[in-house]
N, C-alpha and C positions, 0 to 999 in steps of 0.2 A: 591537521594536514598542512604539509606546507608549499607556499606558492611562493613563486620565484618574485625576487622585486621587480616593482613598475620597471626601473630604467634598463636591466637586463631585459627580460620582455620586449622593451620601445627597441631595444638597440640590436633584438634579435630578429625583430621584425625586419627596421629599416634596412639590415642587412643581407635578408633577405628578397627582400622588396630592390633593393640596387641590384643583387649578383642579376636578378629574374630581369630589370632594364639594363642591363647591360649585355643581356645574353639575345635578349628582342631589340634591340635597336639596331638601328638599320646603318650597315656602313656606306663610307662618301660612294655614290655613282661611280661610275667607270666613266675614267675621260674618253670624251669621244673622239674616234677616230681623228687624223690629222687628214684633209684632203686638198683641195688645189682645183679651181677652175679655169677652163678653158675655153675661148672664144669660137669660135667657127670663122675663119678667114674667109674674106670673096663670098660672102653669104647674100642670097634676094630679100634672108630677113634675119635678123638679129637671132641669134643662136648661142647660147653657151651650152656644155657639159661640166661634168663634176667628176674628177677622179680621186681614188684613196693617194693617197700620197707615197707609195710606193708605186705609181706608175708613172711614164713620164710621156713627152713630147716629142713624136719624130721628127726628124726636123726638116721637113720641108714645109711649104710656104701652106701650100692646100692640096690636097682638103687635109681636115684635120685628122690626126692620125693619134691616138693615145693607146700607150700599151701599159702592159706588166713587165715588170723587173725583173720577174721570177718563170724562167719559163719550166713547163711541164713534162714530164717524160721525157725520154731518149729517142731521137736527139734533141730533144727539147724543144717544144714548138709553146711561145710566147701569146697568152690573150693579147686584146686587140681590140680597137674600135674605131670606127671611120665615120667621120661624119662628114654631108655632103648636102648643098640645097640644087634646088632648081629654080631657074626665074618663076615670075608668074605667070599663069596662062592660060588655056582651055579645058588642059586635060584634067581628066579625074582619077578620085584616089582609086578608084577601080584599074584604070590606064595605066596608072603608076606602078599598081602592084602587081600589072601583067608581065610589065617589062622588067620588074624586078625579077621574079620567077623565071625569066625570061635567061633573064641575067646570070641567078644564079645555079643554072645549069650548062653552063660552057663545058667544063672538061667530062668526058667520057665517063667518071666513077660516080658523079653525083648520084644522089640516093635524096629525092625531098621526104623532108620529115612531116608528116602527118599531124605530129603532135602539139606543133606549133602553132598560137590560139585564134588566130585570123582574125577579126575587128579586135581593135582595143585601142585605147584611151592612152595618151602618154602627151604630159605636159597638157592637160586638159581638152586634147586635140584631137579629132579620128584619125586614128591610122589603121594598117594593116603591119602585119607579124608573120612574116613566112621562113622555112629554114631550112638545109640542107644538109648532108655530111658525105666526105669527099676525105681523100687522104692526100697529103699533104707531108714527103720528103720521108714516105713510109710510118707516120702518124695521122690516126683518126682524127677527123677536126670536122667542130660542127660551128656554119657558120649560117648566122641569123640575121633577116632584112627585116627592118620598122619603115616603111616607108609613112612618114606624117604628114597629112594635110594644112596648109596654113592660107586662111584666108585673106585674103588682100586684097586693095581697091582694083587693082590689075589683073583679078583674075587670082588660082591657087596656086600656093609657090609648094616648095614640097622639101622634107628635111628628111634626106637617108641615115639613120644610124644602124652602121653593121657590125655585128660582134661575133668573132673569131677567135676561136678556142680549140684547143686539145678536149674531143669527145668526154673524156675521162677526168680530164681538171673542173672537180666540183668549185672548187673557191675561185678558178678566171671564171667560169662561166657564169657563178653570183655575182664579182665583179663586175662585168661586162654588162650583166644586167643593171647594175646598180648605174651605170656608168649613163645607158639608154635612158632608166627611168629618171634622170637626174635633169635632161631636157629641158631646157629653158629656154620658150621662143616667143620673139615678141616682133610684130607683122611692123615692116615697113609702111611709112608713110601713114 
């Protein structure tokens, strides 16, 4: 019988033993995303947000105002995020999130959304989570209140992040959340 030589063998092995690591090894990550932060002007407490780097800065002074570059359907209504503090003071995140509710039923077509998670947690902090959808220049658009609790020697100051969107734009509406959960507050004094 005959059997092939060692070094054929060794070099038909190692040959196979490469194509097999090179077909499992794993390629570089995905570079991550490029984003950009932004301050919250005229704030009772230190506030930043984080946006993708496709959105940018409206440009007034306050409250902070960050959108998308890309707006959504005809006639194209643009995500959005607004963010806004209050001094500090008596009232509670219960108060706060009356008046938001409050708030965001002004025009005639509001519709509050049910489905929106009520306590939750953002930037480590209680808030509330309430939302609505209304049309807006003959586009669906749902827009959503965080009202956050921050406590302070002076009583609770409170940090509104609002996010507005075309009902229908899956990716502003992950945006806009991503923009909310990116929250970063840290209490005066």
């Amino acid at each position: 019988m005959h059997h092939p030589s060692r070094p054929l063998a060794v070099a038909l092995a190692v040959a196979a033993v490469g194509a097999l690591l090179t077909a499992c090894s794993a390629s570089p990550p995905p570079a991550a995303p490029a984003v950009q932060t932004f301050e919250v002007p005229d704030s009772a407490v230190a506030a930043t947000v984080t946006t993708p780097d496709t959105w940018d800065r409206a440009g007034q002074d306050a409250p902070l105002v960050v959108r998308s570059t890309t707006p959504s359907g005809d006639p194209g209504f643009t995500a959005n995020v607004v963010v806004t503090t209050s001094d500090p003071g008596t009232a509670t995140l219960e108060d706060r999130t009356a008046q938001a509710a409050e708030a965001l039923q002004t025009s005639a077509d509001v519709t509050m959304d049910p489905t929106q998670p009520g306590p939750v947690t953002v930037a480590g902090l209680p808030a509330y989570r309430l939302g609505a959808t209304r049309t807006v220049d003959d586009v669906p658009v749902t827009q959503v209140e965080t009202v956050v609790e921050v406590a302070t020697p002076a009583g609770s100051a409170f940090v509104y992040v609002t996010e507005t969107y075309a009902t229908g734009d899956a990716e502003g509406a992950a945006q806009a959340r991503a923009v909310t959960d990116s929250l970063v507050v840290t209490p005066a004094g």
